[in-house]
Structure formats: structure tokens, C-alpha cells
TORBA-277539 format. One record per residue (C-alpha): x, y, z. Coordinates in nm, 3 decimals. Each point is the difference from the previous one (the first is absolute). Layout:
BEGIN
r east:X, north:Y, up:Z
...
# end
This chain:
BEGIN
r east:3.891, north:4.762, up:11.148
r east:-0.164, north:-0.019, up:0.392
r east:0.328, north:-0.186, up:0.184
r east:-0.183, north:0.033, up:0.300
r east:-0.204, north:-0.274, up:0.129
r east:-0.378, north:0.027, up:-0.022
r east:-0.068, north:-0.037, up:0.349
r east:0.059, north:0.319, up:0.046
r east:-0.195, north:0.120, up:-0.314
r east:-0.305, north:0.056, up:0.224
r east:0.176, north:0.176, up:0.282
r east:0.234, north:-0.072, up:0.297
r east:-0.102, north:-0.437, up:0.086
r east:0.050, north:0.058, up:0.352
r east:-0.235, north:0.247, up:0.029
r east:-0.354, north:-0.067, up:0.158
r east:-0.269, north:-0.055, up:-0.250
r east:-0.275, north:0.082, up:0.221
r east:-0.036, north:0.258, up:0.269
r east:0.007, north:-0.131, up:0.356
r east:-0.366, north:0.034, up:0.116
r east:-0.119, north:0.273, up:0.326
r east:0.402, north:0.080, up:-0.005
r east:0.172, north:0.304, up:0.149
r east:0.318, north:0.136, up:-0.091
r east:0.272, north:0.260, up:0.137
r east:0.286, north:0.109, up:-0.236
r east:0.344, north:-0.034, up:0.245
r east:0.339, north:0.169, up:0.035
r east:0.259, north:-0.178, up:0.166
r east:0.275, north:0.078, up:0.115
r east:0.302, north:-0.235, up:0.040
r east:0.276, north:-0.032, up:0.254
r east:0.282, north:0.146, up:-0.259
r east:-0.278, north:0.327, up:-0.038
r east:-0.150, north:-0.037, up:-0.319
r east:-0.346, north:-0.063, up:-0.067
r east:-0.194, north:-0.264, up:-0.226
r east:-0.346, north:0.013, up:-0.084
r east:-0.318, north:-0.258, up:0.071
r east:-0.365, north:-0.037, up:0.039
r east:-0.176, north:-0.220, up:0.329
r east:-0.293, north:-0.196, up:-0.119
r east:-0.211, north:-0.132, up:0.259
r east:-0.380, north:-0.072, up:-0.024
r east:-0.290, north:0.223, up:0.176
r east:-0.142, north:-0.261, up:0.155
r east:0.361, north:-0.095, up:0.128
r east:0.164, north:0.377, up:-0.005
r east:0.215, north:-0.117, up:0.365
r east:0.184, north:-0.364, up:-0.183
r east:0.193, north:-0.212, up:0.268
r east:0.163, north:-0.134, up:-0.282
r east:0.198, north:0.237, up:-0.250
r east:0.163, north:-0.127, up:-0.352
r east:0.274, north:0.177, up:-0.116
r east:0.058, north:-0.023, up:-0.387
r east:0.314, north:0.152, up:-0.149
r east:0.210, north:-0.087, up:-0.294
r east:0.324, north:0.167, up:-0.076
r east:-0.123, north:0.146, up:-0.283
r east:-0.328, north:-0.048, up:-0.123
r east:-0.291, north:0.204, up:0.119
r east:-0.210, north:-0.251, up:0.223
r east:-0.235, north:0.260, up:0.172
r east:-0.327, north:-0.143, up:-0.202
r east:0.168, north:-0.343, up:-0.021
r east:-0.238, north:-0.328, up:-0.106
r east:-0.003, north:-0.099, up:0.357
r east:-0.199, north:0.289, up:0.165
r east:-0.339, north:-0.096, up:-0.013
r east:0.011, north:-0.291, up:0.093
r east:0.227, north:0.063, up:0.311
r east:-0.246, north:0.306, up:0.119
r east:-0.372, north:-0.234, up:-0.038
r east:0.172, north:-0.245, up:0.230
r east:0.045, north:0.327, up:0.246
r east:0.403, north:0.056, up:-0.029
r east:0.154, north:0.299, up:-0.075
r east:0.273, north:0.075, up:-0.278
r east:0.252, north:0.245, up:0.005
r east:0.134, north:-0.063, up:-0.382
r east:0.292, north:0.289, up:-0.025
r east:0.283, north:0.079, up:-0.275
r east:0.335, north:-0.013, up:0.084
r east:0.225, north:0.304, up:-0.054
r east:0.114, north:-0.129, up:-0.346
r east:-0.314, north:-0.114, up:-0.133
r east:-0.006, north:0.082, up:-0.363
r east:0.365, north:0.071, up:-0.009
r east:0.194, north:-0.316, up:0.110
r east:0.366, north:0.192, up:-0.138
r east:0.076, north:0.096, up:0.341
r east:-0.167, north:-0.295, up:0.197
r east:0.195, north:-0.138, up:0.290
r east:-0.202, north:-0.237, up:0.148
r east:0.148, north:0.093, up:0.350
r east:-0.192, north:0.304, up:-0.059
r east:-0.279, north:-0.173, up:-0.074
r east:0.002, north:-0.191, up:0.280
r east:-0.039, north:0.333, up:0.217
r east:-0.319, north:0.090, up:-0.164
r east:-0.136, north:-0.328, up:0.079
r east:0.089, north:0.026, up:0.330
r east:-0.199, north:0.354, up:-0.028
r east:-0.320, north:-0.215, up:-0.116
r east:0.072, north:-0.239, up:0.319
r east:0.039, north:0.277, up:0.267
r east:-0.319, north:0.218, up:-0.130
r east:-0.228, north:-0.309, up:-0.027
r east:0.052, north:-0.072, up:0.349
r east:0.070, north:0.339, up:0.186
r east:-0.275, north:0.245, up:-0.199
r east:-0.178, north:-0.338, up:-0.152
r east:-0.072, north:-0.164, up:0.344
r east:0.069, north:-0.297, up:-0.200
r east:0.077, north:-0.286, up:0.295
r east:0.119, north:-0.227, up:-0.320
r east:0.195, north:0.125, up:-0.315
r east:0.021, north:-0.256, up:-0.295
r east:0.248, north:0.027, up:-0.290
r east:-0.132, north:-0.091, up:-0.336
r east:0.278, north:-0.050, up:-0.210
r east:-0.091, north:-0.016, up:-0.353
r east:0.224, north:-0.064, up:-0.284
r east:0.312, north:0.258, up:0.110
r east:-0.163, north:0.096, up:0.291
r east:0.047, north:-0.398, up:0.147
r east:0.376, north:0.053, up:-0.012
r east:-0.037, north:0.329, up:0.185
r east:-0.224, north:-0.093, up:0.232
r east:0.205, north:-0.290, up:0.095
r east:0.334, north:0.230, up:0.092
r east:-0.221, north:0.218, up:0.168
r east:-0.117, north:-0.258, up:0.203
r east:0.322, north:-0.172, up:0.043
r east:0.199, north:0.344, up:0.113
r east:-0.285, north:0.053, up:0.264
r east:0.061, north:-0.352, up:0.161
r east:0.265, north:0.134, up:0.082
r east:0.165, north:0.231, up:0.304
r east:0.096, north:0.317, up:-0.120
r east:0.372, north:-0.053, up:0.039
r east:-0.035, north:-0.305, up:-0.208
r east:-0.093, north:0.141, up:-0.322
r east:0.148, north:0.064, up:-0.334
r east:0.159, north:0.330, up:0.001
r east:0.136, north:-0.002, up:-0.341
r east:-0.121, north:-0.006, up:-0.298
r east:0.164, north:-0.202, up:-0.272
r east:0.087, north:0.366, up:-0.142
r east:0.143, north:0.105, up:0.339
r east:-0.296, north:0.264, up:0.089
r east:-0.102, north:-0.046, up:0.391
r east:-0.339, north:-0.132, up:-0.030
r east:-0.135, north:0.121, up:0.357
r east:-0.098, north:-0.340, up:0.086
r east:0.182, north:0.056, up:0.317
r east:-0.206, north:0.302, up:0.149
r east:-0.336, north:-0.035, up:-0.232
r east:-0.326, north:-0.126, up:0.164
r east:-0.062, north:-0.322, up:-0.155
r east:-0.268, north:-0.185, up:0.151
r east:-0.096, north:-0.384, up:-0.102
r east:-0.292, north:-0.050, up:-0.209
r east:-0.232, north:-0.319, up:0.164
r east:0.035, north:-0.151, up:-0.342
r east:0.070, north:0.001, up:-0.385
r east:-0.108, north:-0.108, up:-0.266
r east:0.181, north:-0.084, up:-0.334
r east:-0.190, north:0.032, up:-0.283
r east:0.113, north:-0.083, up:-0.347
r east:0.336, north:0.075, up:0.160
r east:0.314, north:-0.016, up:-0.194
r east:0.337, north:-0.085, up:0.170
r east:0.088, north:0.399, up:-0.017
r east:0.059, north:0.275, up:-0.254
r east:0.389, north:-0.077, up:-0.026
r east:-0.071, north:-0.388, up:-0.024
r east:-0.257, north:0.059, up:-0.285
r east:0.236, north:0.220, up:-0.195
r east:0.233, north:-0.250, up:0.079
r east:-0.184, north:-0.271, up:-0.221
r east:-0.095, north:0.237, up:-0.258
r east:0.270, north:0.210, up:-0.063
r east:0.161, north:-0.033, up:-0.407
r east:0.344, north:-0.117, up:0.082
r east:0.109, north:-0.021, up:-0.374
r east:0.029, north:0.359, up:-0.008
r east:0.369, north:0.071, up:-0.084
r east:-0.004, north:0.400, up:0.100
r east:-0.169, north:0.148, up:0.238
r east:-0.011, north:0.327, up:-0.183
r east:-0.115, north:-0.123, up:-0.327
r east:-0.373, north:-0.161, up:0.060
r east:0.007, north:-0.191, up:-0.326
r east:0.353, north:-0.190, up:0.087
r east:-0.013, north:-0.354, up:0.019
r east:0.178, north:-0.328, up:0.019
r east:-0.246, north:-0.202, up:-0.226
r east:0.162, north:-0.327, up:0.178
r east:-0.190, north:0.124, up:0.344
r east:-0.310, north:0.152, up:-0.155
r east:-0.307, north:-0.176, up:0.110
r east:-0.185, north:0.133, up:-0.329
r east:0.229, north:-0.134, up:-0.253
r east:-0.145, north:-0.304, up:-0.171
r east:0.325, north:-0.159, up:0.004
r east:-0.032, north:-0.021, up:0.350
r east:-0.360, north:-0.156, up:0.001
r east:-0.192, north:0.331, up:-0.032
r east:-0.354, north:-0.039, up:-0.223
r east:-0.198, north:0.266, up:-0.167
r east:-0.270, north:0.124, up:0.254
r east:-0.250, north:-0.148, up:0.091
r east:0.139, north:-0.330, up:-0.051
r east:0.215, north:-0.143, up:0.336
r east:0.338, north:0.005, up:-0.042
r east:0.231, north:-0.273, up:0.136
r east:0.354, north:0.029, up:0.146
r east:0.267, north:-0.265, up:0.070
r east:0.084, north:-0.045, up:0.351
r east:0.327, north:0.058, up:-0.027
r east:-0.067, north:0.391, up:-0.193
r east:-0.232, north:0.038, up:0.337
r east:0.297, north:-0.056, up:0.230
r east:0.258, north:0.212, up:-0.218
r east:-0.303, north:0.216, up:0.013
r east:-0.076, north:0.089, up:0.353
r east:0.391, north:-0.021, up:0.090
r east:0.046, north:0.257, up:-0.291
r east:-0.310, north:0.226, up:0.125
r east:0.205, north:-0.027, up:0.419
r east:0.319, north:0.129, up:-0.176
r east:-0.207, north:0.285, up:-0.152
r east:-0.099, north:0.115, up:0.345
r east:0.299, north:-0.064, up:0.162
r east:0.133, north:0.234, up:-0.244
r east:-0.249, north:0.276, up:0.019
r east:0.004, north:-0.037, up:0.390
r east:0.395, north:0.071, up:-0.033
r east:-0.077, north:0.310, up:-0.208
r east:-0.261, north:0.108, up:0.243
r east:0.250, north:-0.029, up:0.312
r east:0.301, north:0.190, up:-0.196
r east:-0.312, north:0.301, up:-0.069
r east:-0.079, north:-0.006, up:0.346
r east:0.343, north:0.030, up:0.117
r east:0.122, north:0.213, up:-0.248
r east:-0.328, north:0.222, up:0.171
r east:0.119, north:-0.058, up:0.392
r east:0.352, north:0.111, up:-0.129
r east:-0.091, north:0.323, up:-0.106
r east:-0.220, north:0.044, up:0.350
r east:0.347, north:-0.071, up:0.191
r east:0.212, north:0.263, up:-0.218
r east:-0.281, north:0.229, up:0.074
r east:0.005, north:-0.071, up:0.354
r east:0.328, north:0.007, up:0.097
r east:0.243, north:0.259, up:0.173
r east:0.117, north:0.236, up:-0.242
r east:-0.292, north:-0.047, up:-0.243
r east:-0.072, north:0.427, up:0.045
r east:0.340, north:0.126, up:-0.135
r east:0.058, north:-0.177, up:-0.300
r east:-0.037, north:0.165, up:-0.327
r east:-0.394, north:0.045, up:-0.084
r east:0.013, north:-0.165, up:-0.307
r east:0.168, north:-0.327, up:0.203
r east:-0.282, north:0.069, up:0.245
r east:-0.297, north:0.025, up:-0.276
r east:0.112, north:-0.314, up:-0.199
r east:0.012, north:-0.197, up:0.301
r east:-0.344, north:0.105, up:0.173
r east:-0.185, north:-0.086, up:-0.399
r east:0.147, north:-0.351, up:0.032
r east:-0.110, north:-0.009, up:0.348
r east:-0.360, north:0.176, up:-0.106
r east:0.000, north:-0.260, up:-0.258
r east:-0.228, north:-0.276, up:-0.053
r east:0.050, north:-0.250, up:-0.268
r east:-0.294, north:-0.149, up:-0.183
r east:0.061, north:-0.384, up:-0.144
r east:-0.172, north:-0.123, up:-0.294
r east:-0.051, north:-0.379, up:0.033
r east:-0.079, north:-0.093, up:-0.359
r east:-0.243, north:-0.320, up:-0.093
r east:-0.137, north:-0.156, up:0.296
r east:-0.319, north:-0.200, up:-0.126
r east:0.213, north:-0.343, up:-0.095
r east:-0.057, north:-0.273, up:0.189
r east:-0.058, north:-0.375, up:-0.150
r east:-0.337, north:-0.066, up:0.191
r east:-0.129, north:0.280, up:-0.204
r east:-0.022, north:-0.206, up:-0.321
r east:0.088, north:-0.329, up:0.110
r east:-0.286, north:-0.196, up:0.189
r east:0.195, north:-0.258, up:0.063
r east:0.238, north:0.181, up:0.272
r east:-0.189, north:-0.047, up:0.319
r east:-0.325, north:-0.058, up:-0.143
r east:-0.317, north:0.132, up:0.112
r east:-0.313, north:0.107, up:-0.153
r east:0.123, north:0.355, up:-0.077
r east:-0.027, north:0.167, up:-0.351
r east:0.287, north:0.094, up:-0.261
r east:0.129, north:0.301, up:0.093
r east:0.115, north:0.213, up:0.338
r east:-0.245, north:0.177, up:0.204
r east:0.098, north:0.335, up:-0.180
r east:-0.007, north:-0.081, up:-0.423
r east:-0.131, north:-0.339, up:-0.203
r east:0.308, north:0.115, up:-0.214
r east:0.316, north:-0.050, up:0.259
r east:0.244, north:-0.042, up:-0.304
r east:-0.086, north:0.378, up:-0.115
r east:-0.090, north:0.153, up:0.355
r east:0.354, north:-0.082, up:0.091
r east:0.115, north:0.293, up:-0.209
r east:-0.266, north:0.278, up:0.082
r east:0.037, north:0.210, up:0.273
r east:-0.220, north:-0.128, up:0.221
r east:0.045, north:-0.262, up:0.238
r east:0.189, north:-0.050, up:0.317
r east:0.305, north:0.197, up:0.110
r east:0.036, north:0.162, up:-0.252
r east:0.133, north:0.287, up:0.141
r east:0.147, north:-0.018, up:0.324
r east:0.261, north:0.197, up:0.278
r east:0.236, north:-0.252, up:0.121
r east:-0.105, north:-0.027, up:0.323
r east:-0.364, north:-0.080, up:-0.146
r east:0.176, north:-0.279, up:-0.198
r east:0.189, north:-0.124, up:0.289
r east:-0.310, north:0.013, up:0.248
r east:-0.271, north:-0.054, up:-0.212
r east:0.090, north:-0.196, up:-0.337
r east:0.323, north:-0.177, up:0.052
r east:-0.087, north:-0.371, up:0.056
r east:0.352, north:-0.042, up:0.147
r east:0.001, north:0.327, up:0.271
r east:-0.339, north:0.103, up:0.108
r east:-0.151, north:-0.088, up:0.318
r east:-0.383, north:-0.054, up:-0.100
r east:0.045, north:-0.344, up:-0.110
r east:-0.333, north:-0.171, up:0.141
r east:0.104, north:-0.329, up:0.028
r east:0.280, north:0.078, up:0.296
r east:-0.218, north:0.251, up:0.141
r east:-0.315, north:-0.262, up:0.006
r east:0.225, north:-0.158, up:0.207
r east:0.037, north:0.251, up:0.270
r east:-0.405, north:0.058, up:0.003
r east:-0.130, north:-0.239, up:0.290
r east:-0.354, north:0.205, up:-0.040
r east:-0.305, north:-0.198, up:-0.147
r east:0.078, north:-0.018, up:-0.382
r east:-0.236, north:-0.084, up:-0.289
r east:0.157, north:-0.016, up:-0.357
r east:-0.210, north:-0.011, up:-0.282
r east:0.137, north:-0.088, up:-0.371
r east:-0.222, north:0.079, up:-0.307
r east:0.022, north:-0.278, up:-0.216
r east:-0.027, north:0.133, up:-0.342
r east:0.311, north:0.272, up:0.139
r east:0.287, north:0.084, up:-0.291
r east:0.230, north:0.168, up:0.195
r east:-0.016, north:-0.234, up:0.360
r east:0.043, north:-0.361, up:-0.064
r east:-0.035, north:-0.368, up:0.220
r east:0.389, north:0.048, up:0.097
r east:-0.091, north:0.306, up:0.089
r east:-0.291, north:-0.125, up:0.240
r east:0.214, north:-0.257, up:0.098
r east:0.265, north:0.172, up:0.139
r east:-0.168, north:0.253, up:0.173
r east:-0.265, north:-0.297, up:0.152
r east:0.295, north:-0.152, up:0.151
r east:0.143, north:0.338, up:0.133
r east:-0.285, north:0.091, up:0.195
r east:0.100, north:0.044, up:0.353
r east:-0.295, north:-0.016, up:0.187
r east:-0.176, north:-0.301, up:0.182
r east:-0.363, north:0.171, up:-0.138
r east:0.070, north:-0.047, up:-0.403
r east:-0.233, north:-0.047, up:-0.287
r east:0.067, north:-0.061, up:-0.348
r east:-0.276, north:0.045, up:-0.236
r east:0.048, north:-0.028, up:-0.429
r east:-0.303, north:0.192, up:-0.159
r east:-0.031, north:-0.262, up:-0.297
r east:-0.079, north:0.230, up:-0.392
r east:0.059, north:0.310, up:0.206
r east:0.290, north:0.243, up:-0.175
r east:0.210, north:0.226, up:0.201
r east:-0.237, north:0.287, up:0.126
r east:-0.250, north:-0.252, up:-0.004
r east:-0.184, north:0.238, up:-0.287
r east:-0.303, north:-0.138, up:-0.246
r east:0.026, north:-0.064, up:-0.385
r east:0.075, north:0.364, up:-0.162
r east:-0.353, north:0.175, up:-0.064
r east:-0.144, north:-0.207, up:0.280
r east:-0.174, north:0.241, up:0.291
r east:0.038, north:-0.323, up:0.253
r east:0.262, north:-0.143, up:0.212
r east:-0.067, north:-0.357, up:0.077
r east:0.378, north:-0.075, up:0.105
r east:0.034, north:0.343, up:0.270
r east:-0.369, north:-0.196, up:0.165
r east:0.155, north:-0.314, up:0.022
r east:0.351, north:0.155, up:0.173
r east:-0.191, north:0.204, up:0.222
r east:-0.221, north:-0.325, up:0.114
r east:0.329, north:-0.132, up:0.113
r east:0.118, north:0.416, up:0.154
r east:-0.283, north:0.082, up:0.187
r east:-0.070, north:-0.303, up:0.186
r east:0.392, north:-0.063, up:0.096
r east:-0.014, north:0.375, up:0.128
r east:-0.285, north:-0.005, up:0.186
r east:0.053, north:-0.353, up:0.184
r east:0.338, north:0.136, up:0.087
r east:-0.043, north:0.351, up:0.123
r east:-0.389, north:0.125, up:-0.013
# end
């Protein structure tokens, strides 16, 4: 049985379909304030190989460097610098502080070995919520910044170049990465070592709560919502509380290790205390594909289809092993996942972004919804804002499976390029 959804049958959806036309590109190593280097490629067009204008595309952990937006942004003479993030491909360890760093990598090379006189941020999907606490950190003076992260690791903010981008963009941009496991997270699951546990009075695909065979919609009281979404809080509350005891259990051990004396005790004290501190516990979030909208159209409805972005079969994708955080250190939960700690929550940090701002929602979207839009619309910061909704257009904006065209990536990029270029070419 294929769990997966069939946009991805024919390959990664936000990939380009078509290969930008007279286009030049240079494969990139960065290298971040905190030392460690991430990988990229800079488009730009040989009739325009010197952009003024350079658009930075990063997600935290997709692969964006031949993303759907490309050709279009280099025929209308902009450059791209599309880049992975140190944890692309491997979100376990992904603190989105980190993160944050390598974008401000993209920033600083765009405009110092670039020449770029303008950076953009296109934030697509993950990337929007990312792009926004970029952009909101860099507002701000140096001494003003977070220097925490929720897990307690200095993020560098302090003494990091971070330069503001002249804009962002928000494409199909969900609320965050902790706010989207948030809404889809399984909270009837009973043990979080035993991935089949439940509490059948909190499982969303019980038909005694309202759940119906696939495909048919399923329908849920309003009342099992609200138990619902309070039940799925408590479940993070309660894996953010495990998370926290991990990491100081961890910062513990570096103290003991640390402190006067540490030398002369016995070796075996000495080894048994350095392997805790040397240690680095892996969490295993079980079932996170369950949230209502997925089979009932009649929460927020829009025009999307039955199903999350990543399977047409939620109710069974829930137990495989794909999906999102599954695995995860506990300061990755706490930065990155955790709806309730992490800092990359786009609609405060829209707020902080006074920048020109253009948000575009795909209509047809299953995993970002009109509250979604909503909120974030109304959180937008700056004076220069515009909210576009890409009507029968699905997340990454991708064609019918087997279909070659894109109709929906031409009509977002007739509303990209021209707000670009009247801004900032």
C-alpha cells in the first residue's frame, strides 16, 4: 500500500519543471558565524550575471536549490541564491536558531560577494516562518536579540552579522513548524513508548468519534474538536516537560564535569559522568499526521482536497514512520517543533517585520488554511503589505500528477515578479 501522497509520485513538487533559460550557476559553501558550513547554488541569468536584486530561498529542511520559483525570478533579470540549511535532510537535530545563522550566511554573501544592493526573502511553506525570525532578529540592535534558545543553547544572535533583507515574501506559509505539529499532533496516544497506544475517546479516526472510511469526509462534533485540540496542548506540554528534564539532566552532567575536583575522583565516577555528559538523547514523537481538517471539510473550509500535503491516507500515515518529528533531540523539539516553546512562530515575528511584505495563500492548500491566512494577514507589520489567495492552486503550487505544466507556479510568479521588481529593480 503507497501511504504517501501522489504528489510526490513524480518527484520532489517544489522542484522546477523547466530549466531556467540562458542561466548560469555557481555551486556555494558558506560558512556561518558559529563556523560550520552549508551548501548552495547562485542562479542568476547571462544576460543579467551582475542582479541588483538577489532572492534568497531557504527552507529548514527541504532542498530548495532548483526550487519552482527560479526561472521565472532569473528571465525577469534577478538573481537567486536558493541554499540548504545545515539540517536539510535530517531535521533530528534542527534548532531553528541554527538555522537562522545560515540564513543570515545567505543574507551576508548575497550582498558582500553578490553585490546584491537588495536581498529578498522568499519564504515558502517552512521557509516563511524562518524567514520571518530572520528578519525580525535583524530589526533589531545586536544587544537586543534572543540569546537563548528555548533549549538554553546561546544562539549567537548577539555577535552574528545579521543584515535586513529589503523584503519577504510568504508563500504558502504556515504559522511555523511547532504550530503545525501543534494542530496535527495524535493526542489520544496513551504512551509515548508504545506507538499503537491509544485512548479511543480522543482518537480522531475512531468512527465513534465521527471518523468515515476514506475517501468519504468525516464529521466531528464541536465539542470532540475542543476536547480535541486542548487534549493535543496537554500532549506537548508534556513532551516539552520531558524535553527540558533531558536537557537538564545533559547541562548537569557538563557542571559535574566542570567543576573543581572533577580530576581526582575515581575514573570510573569520572567515565560515567563524562558518557552522560557526551550523551545525546534521541526522542521519538509517535503519530503526528492527525488533525480534523484533514478529513473534515467542514473545519475552516476551503477548496483543498481530503488528505494532508504528505499521504491521501492520514488515518494510516499516522502510524508509519514517516512524517514530522519523528525523531527529535530535545532542544530540536523545544526550538523547532514545540508549538508552546519555540521562537519561529510567524505570526509574532510578522509582527516585528516593518519591510515590504507580500503573502501569498494557495487556495487548494491541505496543510495551511483561511485562519491560517488570516492571522498572519493581520500580523503583518509593515505599512507596504499584500495579500494575495492563488484560487485551485495546492500547496507547492504543483500541476495534476503526470502533468509536465505548472499553470498555478505562472500565475504566483505574475503576482512575484512584478511586486519585486516595482519595489527594488
Amino acid at each position: 500500500m503507497i501511504l504517501v501522497s501522489r504528489t510526490y509520485w513524480g518527484g520532489m513538487p517544489f522542484w522546477f519543471r523547466r530549466r531556467p533559460s540562458d542561466a548560469s550557476v555557481e555551486s556555494l559553501v558558506l560558512r556561518t558565524d558559529d563556523f560550520r558550513q552549508i551548501r548552495g547554488l547562485a542562479w542568476t541569468s547571462t544576460r543579467h550575471p551582475k542582479p541588483r536584486v538577489v532572492v534568497v530561498l531557504v527552507h529548514p529542511s527541504v532542498d530548495f536549490t532548483h526550487h519552482y520559483a527560479i526561472p521565472r525570478l532569473l528571465e525577469a533579470g534577478l538573481g537567486v541564491l536558493a541554499a540548504n540549511t545545515r539540517h536539510a535532510g535530517n531535521p533530528t537535530f534542527g534548532e531553528t536558531e541554527e538555522m537562522v545563522l545560515d540564513l543570515a550566511a545567505c543574507v551576508r554573501y548575497a550582498k558582500e560577494r553578490l553585490g546584491a544592493e537588495h536581498v529578498v526573502l522568499f519564504g515558502n511553506c517552512g521557509g516563511a516562518s524562518l524567514a520571518a525570525y530572520y528578519q525580525a532578529q535583524a530589526n533589531l540592535p545586536a544587544s537586543e536579540r534572543i540569546l537563548r534558545s528555548p533549549g538554553g543553547a546561546p544562539t549567537r544572535f548577539d555577535t552574528a552579522t545579521m543584515t535586513p533583507a529589503s523584503g519577504v515574501l510568504y508563500v504558502a506559509a504556515h504559522r511555523g513548524q511547532g504550530k503545525i505539529l501543534l494542530d496535527c499532533i495524535d493526542p489520544s496516544v496513551t504512551d509515548e513508548g508504545d506507538p499503537l497506544s491509544v485512548d479511543p475517546a480522543l482518537d480522531m479516526y475512531d468512527p465513534d468519534n465521527g471518523f468515515e472510511e476514506p475517501p468519504k469526509p468525516s464529521t466531528y462534533d464541536t465539542r470532540f474538536v475542543e476536547r480535541y485540540r486542548a487534549a493535543q496542548v496537554e500532549r506537548v506540554r508534556r513532551i516539552d516537560a520531558k524535553a527540558r528534564a533531558l536537557v537538564e539532566a545533559h547541562e548537569a552532567a557538563t557542571r559535574a564535569a566542570s567543576a573543581v575536583g572533577f580530576a581526582d575522583l575515581p575514573e570510573r565516577e569520572r567515565r560515567s559522568t563524562l558518557r552522560r555528559r557526551a550523551s545525546e538523547t534521541v526522542m521519538v514523537v509517535y503519530r503526528t499526521m492527525a488533525n480534523p481538517m484533514f478529513v473534515d471539510p467542514s473545519l475552516d473550509p476551503s477548496g483543498r482536497d481530503y488528505g494532508s500535503l504528505l499521504s491521501e491516507r492520514p488515518d494510516l500515515m499516522n502510524y508509519a514512520a514517516l512524517g514530522l518529528a519523528r525523531t527529535v533531540t530535545p532542544r530540536a523539539w523545544l526550538s523547532t517543533w514545540s508549538g508552546l516553546s519555540t521562537n519561529a512562530n510567524l505570526v509574532d515575528n510578522a509582527a516585528r517585520v516593518h519591510q515590504p511584505t507580500l503573502l501569498v495563500h494557495a487556495g487548494n492548500d491541505r496543510e495551511v488554511h483561511p485562519s491560517d491566512v488570516a492571522a498572519i494577514a493581520a500580523a503583518i507589520g509593515a505599512d507596504d503589505r499584500t495579500v494575495v489567495t492563488i484560487e485551485g492552486a495546492r500547496h507547492y503550487f504543483e500541476p495534476e500528477p503526470g502533468e509536465k505544466e505548472a499553470p498555478h507556479v505562472e500565475r504566483l510568479m505574475d503576482v512575484v515578479v512584478p511586486w519585486i521588481t516595482a519595489r527594488f529593480s
